[in-house]
Each structure stands twice: as structure tokens, then as C-alpha cells.
C-alpha positions as CSV (number, residue, x, y, z in Angstrom):
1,X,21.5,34.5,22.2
2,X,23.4,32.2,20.2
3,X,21.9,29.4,18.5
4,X,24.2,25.8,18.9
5,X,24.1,23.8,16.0
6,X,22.1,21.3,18.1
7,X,19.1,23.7,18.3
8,X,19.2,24.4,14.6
9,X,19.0,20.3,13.8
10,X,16.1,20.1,15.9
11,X,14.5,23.1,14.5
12,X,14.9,21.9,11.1
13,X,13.6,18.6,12.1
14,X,10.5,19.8,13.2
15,X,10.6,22.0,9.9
16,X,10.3,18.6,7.7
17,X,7.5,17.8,9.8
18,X,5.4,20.4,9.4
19,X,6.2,20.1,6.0
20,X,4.8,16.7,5.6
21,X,1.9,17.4,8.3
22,X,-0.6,18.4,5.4
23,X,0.2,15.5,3.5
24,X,-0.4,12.4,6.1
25,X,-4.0,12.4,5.7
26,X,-4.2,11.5,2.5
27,X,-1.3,9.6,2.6
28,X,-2.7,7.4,5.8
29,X,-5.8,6.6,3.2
30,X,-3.7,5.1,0.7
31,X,-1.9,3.2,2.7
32,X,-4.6,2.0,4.7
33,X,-6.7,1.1,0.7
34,X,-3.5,-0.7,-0.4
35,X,-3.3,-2.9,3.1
36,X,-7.1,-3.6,2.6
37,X,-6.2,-4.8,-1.2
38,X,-3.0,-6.9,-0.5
39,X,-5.3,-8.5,2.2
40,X,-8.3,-9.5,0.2
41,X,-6.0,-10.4,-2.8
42,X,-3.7,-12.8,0.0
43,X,-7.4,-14.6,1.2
44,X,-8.5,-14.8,-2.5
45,X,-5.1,-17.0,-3.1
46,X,-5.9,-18.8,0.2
47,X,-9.4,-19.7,-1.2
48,X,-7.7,-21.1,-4.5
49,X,-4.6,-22.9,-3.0
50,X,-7.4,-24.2,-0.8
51,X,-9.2,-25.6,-3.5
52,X,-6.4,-26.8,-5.6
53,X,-4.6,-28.8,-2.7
54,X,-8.3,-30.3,-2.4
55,X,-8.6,-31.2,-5.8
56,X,-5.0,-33.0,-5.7
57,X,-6.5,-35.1,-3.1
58,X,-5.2,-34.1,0.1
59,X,-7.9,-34.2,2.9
60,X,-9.7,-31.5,4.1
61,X,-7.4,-30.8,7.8
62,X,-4.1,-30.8,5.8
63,X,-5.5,-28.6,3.1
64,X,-6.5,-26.2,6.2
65,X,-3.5,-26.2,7.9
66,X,-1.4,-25.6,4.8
67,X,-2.9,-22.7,3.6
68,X,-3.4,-20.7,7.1
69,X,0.5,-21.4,6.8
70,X,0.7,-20.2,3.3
71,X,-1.6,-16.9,4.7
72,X,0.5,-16.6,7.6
73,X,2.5,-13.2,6.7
């Protein structure tokens, strides 16, 4: 049987995915820790543009609204 240059992509595709197969673990966990970071680091900017908008003097509902806009991602 004779092997069409078709099969041999889609052999070779799978190929590279077992390759990587090992690796997504690891990978997912790293991903998944930097996600976690950005997201603490994005409500820690929230809590301070927060604050700073308050002590500008704009009230409390604007302040709000403006930073779940800046949050908003």
C-alpha cells in the first residue's frame, strides 16, 4: 500500500502532538499561575485607581463605575 502525501501530513501531525503531549501538564500550570498573577495584579490597580479617583474628589458611584471599566479586560 502506498502512502499519499495526505496520510503522511496527518501522521506527522499527530507526531508533533505526541511530542508536546508530555509537556502540557506543566505547561497548563504555568499558564494557569501567570492568569492567577495578571488577575490579582489587574484588582490590586483597581483598588488604587479606586482610591486615587476618590482622593481627587470624584464621588463614590463614578469612582465605581470607572474602574470596573478600567478592569474590564
Amino acid at each position: 500500500m502506498v502512502k499519499t502525501t495526505e496520510d503522511q501530513g496527518s501522521v506527522g501531525g499527530f507526531r508533533v502532538l505526541g511530542a508536546l503531549l508530555p509537556y502540557l501538564p506543566s505547561l497548563m500550570l504555568r499558564l494557569g499561575g501567570s492568569f492567577l498573577r495578571l488577575k490579582r495584579d489587574a484588582k490590586k490597580a483597581g483598588r488604587t485607581f479606586q482610591k486615587e479617583l476618590l482622593r481627587q474628589g470624584i464621588d463614590e458611584g463614578t469612582a465605581a463605575e470607572l474602574t470596573e471599566i478600567y478592569l474590564v479586560f
